[in-house]
Steps between C-alpha positions, in 0.01 A plus 500: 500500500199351662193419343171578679226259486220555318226622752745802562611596133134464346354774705798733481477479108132584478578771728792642283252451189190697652711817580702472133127481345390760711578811300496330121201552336275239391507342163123409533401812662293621196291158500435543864354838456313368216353219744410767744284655236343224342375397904330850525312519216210240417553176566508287131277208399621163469613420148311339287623167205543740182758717765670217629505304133717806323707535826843283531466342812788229559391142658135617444386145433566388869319683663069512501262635222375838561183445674186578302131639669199302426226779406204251456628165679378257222683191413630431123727245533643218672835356435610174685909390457597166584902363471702233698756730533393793787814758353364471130127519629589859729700606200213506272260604739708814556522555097113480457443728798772743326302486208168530580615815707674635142146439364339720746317184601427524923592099606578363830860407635569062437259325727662159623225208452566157635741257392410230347722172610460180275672163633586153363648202682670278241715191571898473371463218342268165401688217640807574754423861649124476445450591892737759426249780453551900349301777611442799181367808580353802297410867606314738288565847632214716371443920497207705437471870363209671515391849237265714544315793289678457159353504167453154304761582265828588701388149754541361157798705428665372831415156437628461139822705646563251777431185281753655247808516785352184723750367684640172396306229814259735604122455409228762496159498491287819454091544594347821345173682617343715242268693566138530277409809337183677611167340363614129458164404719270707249694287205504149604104600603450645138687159334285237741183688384573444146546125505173459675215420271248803619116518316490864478101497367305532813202437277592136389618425871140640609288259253701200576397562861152560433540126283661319786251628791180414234627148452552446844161660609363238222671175674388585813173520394439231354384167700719261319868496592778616213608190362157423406448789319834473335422173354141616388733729277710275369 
């Protein structure tokens, strides 16, 4: 028996399978129809973080955040990750974004910042390899996450959640912007006035006046100059 090569058999097989298929109904015929329909009617919003947190959705972690709308565009919070190691430092970068996006916080993908690169030239030894010389090198990889339009307490919620499951050689550093409640200029107006020392009697403020401008009128009248008449009174 011969055996036909493969660039003959492969097509004569699928051939054989399309016209067995042909007349055997579907097994996923019903979720076809179903797909059919669904494409008809309205189209379906995107799903939101509640939808997505009580659905099982395998490997869910690896892929991005659900992507949040900024209504008002105001900035909250600043976090800023630094590590030596770049796979730690994208790893926890990728947690935080997952987290803040849990929150319902709207923050920025991982922004790459500059390395920073730290090097030391140090001889081998003192006395037979001391023009022997070592080169050391550091690198600080760093990442930056930006949040917008969240409420004080779940930036602080995020924060306390991420310093609870940091990452073992990763550092953080957060900057918050909060924002002042309406009439803080009328206040700090209201607390300067009060430590001022104000004369409120126009009446006293009036007659001391009128005293200054008499005894002025007084020296100027007077031929002889004011020390004179100073010492006459004493």
């Amino acid at each position: 028996m011969l055996v036909r090569p493969p660039r003959i058999s492969l097509p004569v097989f699928a051939r054989c399978t399309r016209f067995s298929t042909a007349n055997t109904p579907h097994v996923n015929e019903p979720l076809k129809t179903s797909i059919k329909s669904q494409t008809h009617s309205e189209p379906r919003s995107a799903l939101t973080e509640p939808e997505l947190a009580s659905m099982v959705i395998r490997g869910r972690a690896i892929y991005p955040p659900t992507p949040l709308p900024r209504p008002h565009n105001i900035p909250v919070a600043s976090l800023h990750f630094r590590s030596h190691h770049p796979f730690l430092l994208d790893t926890f970068a990728h947690f935080a974004e997952h987290a803040a996006s849990a929150l319902g916080i709207p923050a920025s993908r991982p922004v790459h910042l500059p390395t920073q690169r730290s090097m030391w030239t140090v001889i081998r030894g003192p006395f037979v390899h001391k023009k022997s010389q070592e080169n050391f090198e550091r690198r600080v990889h760093k990442r930056a996450i930006k949040a917008w339009d969240a409420d004080p307490e779940i930036v602080n919620m995020w924060v306390k959640y991420l310093r609870k499951h940091m990452m073992p050689g990763v550092g953080m550093r957060v900057t918050k912007w909060e924002r002042a409640p309406v009439g803080i200029g009328q206040q700090v107006f209201q607390r300067g006035m009060e430590k001022l020392r104000l004369d409120t009697d126009a009446a006293k403020v009036r007659a001391l006046a009128d005293k200054i401008v008499q005894q002025e009128l007084m020296a100027s009248d007077s031929d002889t100059p004011l020390q004179t008449v100073a010492d006459k009174q004493s």
